[in-house]
Structure formats: structure tokens, C-alpha cells
C-alpha positions in Angstrom: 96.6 80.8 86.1 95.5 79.5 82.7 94.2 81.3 79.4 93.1 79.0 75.9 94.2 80.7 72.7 95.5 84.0 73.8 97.9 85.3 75.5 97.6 87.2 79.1 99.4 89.4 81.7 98.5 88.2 85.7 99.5 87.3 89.0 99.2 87.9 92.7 99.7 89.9 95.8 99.8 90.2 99.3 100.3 93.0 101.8 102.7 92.0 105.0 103.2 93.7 107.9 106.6 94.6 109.1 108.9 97.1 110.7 109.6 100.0 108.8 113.1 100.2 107.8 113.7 96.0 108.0 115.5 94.6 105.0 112.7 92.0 103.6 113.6 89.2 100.8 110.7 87.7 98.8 111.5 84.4 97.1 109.3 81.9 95.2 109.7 79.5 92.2 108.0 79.8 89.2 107.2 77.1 86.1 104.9 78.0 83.2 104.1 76.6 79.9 103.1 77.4 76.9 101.8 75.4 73.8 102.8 76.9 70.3 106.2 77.6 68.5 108.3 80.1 69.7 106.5 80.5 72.9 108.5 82.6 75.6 107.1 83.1 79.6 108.3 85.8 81.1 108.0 85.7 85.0 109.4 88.3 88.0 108.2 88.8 91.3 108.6 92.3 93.3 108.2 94.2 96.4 106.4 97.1 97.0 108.5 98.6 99.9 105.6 101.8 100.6 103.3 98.9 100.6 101.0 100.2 97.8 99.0 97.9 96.2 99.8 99.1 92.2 102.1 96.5 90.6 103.0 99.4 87.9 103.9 101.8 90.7 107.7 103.5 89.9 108.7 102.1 93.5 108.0 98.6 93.1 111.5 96.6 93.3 111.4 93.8 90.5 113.1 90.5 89.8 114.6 90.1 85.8 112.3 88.6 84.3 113.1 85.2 82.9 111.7 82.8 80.6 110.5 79.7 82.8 108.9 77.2 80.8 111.7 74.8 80.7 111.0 73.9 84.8 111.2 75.7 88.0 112.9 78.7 88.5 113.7 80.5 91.8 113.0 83.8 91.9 114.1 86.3 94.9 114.3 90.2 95.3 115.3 92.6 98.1 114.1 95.7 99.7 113.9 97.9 102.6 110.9 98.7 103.6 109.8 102.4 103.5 106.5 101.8 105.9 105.2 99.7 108.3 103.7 97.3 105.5 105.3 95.9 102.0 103.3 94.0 99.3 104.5 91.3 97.4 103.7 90.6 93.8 104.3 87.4 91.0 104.0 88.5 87.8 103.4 86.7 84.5 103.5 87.0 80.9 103.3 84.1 78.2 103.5 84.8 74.2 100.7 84.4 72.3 99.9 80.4 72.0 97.2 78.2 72.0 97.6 77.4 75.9 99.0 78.6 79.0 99.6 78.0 82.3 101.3 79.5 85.5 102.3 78.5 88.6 103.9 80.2 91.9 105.1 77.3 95.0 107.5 78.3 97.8 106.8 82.0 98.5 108.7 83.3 101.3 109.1 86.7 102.8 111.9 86.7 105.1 112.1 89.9 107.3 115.7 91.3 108.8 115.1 93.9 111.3 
């Protein structure tokens, strides 16, 4: 993701079958930057375990968010899914600044039955 001279809020999803009731762990690694002073990057990732598809939704499971625009960061959260499908979300948020850029590498959803 990349925005010039503003600021944004984005990311990603998928939906992934799986057993209802298995334990699932999403893990990726994020990096961002961000040109200007004072610029923070917040990134998370989450899990919807009901498999809804709203990244606002009260059930979605989140990671902290943490400021990763000094290199990568790993990232993983935990959840037991509550259907027979979860969705996965990344998240970002840079500061205002004159340029910035996301990236996601390594997802993973590891499923425990």
C-alpha cells in the first residue's frame, strides 16, 4: 500500500475455511515507512473467528498494534473459531507525512483441530 502527502487507514483480508471450534493462529510480518518528522505506523492483524468480513466488527480478535517503521515486525494472534470459516485481516495506519508505504510477507494461518 502507498499514499503521497496524506495519511491513510488500509489493509487486507481473506476468508479460510476450517473446522468450527479449531484453535487458528494467524501470523505475518509487517515493515512500513513513513517520510516526515515524527512519523509513527501503527500495524495489527486480526481474526474474525464468525468469519464475517467487517474489520470493525466487536468480535474481531486483534494483535497490539505497534509502530513498525524501524524493520520487520512479526505479528501473530489467536482464536477459536466460532463457525466453519474465519477471516483474516492486516491493518495499517501511518501519521500524516509526505509518503507512505506498507507491506505484509509471511502470512500464515496455522489451524489446530
Amino acid at each position: 500500500m502507498f499514499a503521497e502527502a496524506h495519511s491513510f487507514t488500509g489493509g487486507l483480508y481473506q476468508a479460510v475455511s476450517v473446522p468450527r471450534g479449531a484453535t487458528v493462529t494467524f501470523a505475518a510480518w509487517g515493515y512500513a515507512t513513513a517520510e516526515g518528522a515524527d512519523s509513527i505506523t501503527e500495524m495489527r492483524i486480526g481474526v474474525n473467528p464468525g468469519g464475517g468480513f467487517n474489520p470493525l466488527a466487536d468480535n474481531v480478535v486483534w494483535s497490539e498494534p505497534v509502530d513498525a517503521s524501524e524493520g520487520y515486525v512479526q505479528f501473530e494472534v489467536t482464536a477459536v473459531a466460532q463457525s466453519d470459516r474465519v477471516t483474516v485481516f492486516t491493518w495499517t495506519h501511518p501519521g500524516a507525512c509526505a509518503a507512505n508505504s506498507a507491506y505484509w510477507d509471511g502470512a500464515e494461518l496455522t489451524v489446530e483441530p
